[in-house]
C-alpha positions as CSV (number, residue, x, y, z in Angstrom):
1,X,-26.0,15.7,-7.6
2,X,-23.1,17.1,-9.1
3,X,-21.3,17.5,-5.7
4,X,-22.3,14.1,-4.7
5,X,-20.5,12.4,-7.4
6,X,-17.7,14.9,-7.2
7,X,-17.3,13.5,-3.8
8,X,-17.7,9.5,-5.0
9,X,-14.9,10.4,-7.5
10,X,-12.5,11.7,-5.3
11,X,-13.5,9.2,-2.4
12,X,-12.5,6.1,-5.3
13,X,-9.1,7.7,-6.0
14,X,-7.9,7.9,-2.4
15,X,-9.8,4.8,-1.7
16,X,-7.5,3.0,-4.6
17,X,-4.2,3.8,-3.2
18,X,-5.6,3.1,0.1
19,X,-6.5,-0.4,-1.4
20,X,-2.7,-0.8,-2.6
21,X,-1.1,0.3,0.7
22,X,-3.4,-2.1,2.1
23,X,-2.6,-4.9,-0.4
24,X,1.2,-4.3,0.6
25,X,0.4,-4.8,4.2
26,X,-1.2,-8.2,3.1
27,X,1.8,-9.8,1.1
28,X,4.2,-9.1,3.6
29,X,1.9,-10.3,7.1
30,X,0.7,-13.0,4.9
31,X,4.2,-14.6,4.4
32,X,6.1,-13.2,7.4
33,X,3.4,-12.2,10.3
34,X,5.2,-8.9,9.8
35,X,3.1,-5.7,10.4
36,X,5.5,-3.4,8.0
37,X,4.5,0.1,9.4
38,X,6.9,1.4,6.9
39,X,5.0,0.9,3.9
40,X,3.9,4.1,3.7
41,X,7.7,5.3,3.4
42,X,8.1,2.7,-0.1
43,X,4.9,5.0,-1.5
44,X,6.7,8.1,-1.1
45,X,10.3,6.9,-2.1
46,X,8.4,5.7,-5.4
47,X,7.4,9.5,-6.4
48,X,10.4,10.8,-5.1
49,X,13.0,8.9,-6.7
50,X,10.3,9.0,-9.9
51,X,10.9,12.9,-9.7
52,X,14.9,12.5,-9.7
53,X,14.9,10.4,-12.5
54,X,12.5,12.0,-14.4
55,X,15.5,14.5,-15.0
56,X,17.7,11.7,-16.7
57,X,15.1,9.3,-18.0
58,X,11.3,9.5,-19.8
59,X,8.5,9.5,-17.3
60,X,7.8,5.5,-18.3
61,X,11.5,4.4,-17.9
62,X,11.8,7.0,-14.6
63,X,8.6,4.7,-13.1
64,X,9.7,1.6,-14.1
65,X,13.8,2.3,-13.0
66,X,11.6,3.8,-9.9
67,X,9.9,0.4,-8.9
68,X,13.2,-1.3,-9.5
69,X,14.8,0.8,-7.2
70,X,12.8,0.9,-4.2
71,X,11.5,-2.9,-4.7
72,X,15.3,-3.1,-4.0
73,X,15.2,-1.3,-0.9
74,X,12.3,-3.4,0.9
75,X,14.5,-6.5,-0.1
76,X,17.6,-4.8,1.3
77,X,15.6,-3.9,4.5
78,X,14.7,-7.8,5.2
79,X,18.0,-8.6,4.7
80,X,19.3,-6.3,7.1
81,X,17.0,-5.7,10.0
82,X,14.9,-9.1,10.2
83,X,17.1,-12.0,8.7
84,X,19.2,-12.4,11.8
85,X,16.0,-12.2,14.1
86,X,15.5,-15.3,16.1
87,X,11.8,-15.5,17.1
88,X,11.2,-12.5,17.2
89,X,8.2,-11.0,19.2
90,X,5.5,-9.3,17.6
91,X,6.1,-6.0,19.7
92,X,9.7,-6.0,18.7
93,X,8.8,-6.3,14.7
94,X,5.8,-3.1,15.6
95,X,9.2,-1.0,17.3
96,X,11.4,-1.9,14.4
97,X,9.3,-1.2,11.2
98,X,8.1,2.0,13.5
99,X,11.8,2.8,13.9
100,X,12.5,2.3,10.0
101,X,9.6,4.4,9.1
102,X,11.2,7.6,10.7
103,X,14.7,6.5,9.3
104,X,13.2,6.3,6.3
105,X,11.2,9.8,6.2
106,X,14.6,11.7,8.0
107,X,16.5,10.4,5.0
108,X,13.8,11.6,2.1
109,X,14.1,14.8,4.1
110,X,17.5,15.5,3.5
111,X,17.6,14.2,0.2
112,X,14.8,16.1,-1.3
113,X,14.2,18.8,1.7
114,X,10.5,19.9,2.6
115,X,9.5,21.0,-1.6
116,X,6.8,19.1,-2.6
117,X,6.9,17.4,-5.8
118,X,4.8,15.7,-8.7
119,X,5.3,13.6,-11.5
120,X,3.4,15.1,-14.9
121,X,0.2,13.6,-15.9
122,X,0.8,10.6,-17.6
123,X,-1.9,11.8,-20.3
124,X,-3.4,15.1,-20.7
125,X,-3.4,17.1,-18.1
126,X,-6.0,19.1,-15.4
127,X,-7.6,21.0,-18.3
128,X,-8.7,17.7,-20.0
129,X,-10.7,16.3,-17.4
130,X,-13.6,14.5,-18.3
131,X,-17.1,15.8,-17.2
132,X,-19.6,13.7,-16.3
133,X,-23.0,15.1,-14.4
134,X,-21.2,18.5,-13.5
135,X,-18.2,16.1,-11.7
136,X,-14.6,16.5,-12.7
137,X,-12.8,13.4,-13.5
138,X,-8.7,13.3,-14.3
139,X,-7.4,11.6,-16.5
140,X,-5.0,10.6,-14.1
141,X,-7.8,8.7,-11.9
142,X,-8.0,6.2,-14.7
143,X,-4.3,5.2,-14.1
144,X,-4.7,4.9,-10.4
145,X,-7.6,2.6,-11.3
146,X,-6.1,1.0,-14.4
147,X,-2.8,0.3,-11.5
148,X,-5.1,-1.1,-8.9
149,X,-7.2,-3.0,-11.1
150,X,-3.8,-4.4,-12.9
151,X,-2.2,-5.2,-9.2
152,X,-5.3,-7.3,-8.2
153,X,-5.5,-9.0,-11.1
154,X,-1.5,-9.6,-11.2
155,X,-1.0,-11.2,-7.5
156,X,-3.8,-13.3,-7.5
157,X,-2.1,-14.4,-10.9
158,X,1.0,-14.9,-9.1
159,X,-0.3,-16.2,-6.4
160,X,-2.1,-19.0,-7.8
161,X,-0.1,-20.0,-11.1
162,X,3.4,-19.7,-10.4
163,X,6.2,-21.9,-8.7
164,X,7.1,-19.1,-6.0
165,X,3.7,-17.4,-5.4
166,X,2.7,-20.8,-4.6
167,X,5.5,-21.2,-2.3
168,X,4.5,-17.8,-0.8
169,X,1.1,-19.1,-0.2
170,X,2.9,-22.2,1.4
171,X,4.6,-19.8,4.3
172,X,1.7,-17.8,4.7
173,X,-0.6,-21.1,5.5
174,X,2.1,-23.4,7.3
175,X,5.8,-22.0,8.1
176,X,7.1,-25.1,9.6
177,X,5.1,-27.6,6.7
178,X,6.8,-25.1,4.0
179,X,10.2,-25.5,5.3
180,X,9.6,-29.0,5.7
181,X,8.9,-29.5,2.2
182,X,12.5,-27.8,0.9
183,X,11.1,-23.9,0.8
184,X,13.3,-21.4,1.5
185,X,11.1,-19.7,3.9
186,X,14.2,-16.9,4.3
187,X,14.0,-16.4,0.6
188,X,10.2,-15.9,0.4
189,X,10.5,-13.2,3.1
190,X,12.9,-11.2,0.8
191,X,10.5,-11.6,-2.1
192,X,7.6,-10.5,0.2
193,X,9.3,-7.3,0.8
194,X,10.6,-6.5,-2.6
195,X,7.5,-7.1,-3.8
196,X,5.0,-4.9,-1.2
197,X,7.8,-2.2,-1.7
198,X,7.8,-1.9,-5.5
199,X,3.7,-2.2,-5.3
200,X,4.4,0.7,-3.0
201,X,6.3,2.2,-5.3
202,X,4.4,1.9,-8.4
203,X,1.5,3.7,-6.4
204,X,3.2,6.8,-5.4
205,X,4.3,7.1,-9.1
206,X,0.5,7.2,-10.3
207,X,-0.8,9.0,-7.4
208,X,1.8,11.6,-7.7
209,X,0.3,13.5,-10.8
210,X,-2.9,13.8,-8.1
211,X,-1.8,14.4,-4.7
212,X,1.9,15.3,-4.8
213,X,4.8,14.0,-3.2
214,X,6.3,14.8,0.0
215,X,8.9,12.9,2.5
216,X,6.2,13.3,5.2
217,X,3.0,11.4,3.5
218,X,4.5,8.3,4.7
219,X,2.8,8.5,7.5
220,X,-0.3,9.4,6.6
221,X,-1.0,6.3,3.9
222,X,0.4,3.7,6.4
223,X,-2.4,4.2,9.1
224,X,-5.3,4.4,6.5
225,X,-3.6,1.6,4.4
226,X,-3.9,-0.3,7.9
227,X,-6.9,0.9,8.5
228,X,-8.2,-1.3,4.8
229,X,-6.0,-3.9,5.7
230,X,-7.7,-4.7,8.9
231,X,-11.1,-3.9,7.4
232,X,-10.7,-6.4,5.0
233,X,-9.2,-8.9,7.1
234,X,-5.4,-9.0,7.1
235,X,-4.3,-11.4,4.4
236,X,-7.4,-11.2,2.5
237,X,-6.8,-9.2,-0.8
238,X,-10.0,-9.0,-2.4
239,X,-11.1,-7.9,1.2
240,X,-8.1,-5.1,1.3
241,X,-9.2,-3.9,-2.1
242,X,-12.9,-3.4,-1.2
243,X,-12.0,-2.2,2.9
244,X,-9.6,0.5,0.8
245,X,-12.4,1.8,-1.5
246,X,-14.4,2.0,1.7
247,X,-12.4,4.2,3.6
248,X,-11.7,6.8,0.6
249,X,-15.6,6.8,0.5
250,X,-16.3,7.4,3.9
251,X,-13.4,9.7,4.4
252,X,-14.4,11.9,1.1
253,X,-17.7,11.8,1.7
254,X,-17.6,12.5,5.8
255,X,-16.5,16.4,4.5
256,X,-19.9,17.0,3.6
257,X,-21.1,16.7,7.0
258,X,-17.6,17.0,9.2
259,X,-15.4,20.4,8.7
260,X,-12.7,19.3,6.4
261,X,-10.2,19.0,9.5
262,X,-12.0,15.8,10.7
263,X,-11.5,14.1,7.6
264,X,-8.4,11.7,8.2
265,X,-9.8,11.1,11.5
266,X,-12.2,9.1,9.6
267,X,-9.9,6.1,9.1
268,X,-9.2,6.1,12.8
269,X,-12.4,6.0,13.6
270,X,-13.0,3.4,11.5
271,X,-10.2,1.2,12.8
272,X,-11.5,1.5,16.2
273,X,-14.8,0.5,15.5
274,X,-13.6,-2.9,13.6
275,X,-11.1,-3.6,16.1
276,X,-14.3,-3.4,18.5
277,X,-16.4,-5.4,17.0
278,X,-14.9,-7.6,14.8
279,X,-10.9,-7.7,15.2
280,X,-10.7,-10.0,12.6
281,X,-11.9,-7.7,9.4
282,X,-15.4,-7.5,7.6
283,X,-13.8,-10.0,5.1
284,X,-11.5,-12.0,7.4
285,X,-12.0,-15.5,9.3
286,X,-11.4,-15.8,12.7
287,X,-7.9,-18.0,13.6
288,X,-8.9,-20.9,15.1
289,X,-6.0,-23.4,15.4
290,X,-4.2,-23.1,12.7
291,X,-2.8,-19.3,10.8
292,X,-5.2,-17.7,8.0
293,X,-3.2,-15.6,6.9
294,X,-3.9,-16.6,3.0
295,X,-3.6,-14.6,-0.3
């Protein structure tokens, strides 16, 4: 029983920042069509740069000067690499994000070299875990599901009750009826990638205490973060946010019954399946004549 929940436990912590990567994936296919395959990379600049600053600054001010930071990146990204696109093919966006992933993760590298790093706890520490049934629970684990539960509640928020989330939701529904109506379709892109970024961000700075940092987890995230996003249904958030807790599940759970080097093979697996059966998520509707991509 005790090894059982041990395993739920961990399965809900990797499953939240799963969720998140996930949720980033959503905001910016939702109001671009953009599959950002770099994603990953704004998770593990948000621990790193946390880390440097954390020298300079107090751990809150270090995470929040953190999110600033590399929200300001992804906006600086958009501006750079997909402003002057003209049409661009959805191949070429796949080759470019690709291509800015490994930029991305060559730069950490020589920045920070191969150490791997970690932000304290942001209370107590591994000796004050909490104990429930014979399972170990961090402290930290409440943060990552205090951040997730914050970051749901916070877009849809956003998304519903203000002037520009509505305008996002505008983009993401009808491009051409947006710009028709005086949005700044260019604009919203920016804010789509400032604002998956410092969600990125803000992840790797409460998952750092757990799983450490290093330039190469990048990677990793982005294909299980895809792997939510199309199990929920890309654009679907409430579906991300379920899809992601799924696949920590499965994926913490499948070492009880797969050696341990199986387990991020899990996600994979899991992708192929959906794309199999149903390529348009658990959670997702079908596109039929018009885009629904929708927060």
């Amino acid at each position: 029983m005790s090894q059982a929940l041990q395993f739920i436990f961990s399965g809900i912590t990797v499953g939240s920042i799963y969720a998140i990567v996930a949720i980033g994936f959503n905001i910016i296919y939702s109001t671009t069509g953009v599959i950002n395959f770099a994603q990953g990379e704004f998770v593990m600049l948000g621990g790193m740069v946390a880390v440097s600053l954390l020298r300079v600054l107090p751990l809150p001010l270090a995470v929040v000067a953190a999110v600033v930071i590399v929200s300001a990146i992804g906006a600086l990204l958009e501006t750079v690499f997909f402003r002057r696109l003209h049409r661009p093919s959805v191949l070429q966006m796949i080759i470019i994000t690709i291509g800015l992933s490994i930029v991305i993760q060559e730069g950490a590298l020589h920045l920070w070299d191969e150490q791997v790093r970690s932000l304290p706890y942001f209370t107590g520490n591994e000796v004050s875990s909490l104990h429930i049934l014979g399972a170990s629970l961090s402290p930290q684990v409440l943060w990552v599901l205090g951040t997730l539960g914050l970051a749901v509640l916070g877009l849809n928020l956003y998304f519903h009750y203000t002037i520009t989330g509505k305008a996002m939701r505008a983009c993401a529904s009808n491009r051409e009826a947006a710009l028709l109506m005086g949005i700044d379709a260019t604009l919203m892109r920016t804010l789509a990638f400032a604002l998956s970024a410092g969600l990125g961000a803000l992840a790797g700075c409460v998952m750092s205490p757990i799983t450490m940092t290093h330039y190469e987890m990048g990677t990793g995230l982005a294909v299980k973060g895809f792997a939510a996003a199309i199990l929920g249904g890309l654009g679907n958030q409430n579906g991300a946010l379920l899809a992601g807790l799924a696949v920590g599940l499965a994926e913490s759970c499948s070492v009880a019954i797969l050696p341990s080097a199986y387990k991020d093979a899990v996600a994979f697996a899991i992708l192929i399946v959906v794309l199999f059966v149903r390529p348009h998520g658990l959670f997702g509707a079908a596109e039929v004549g018009t885009s629904s991509r929708e927060f």
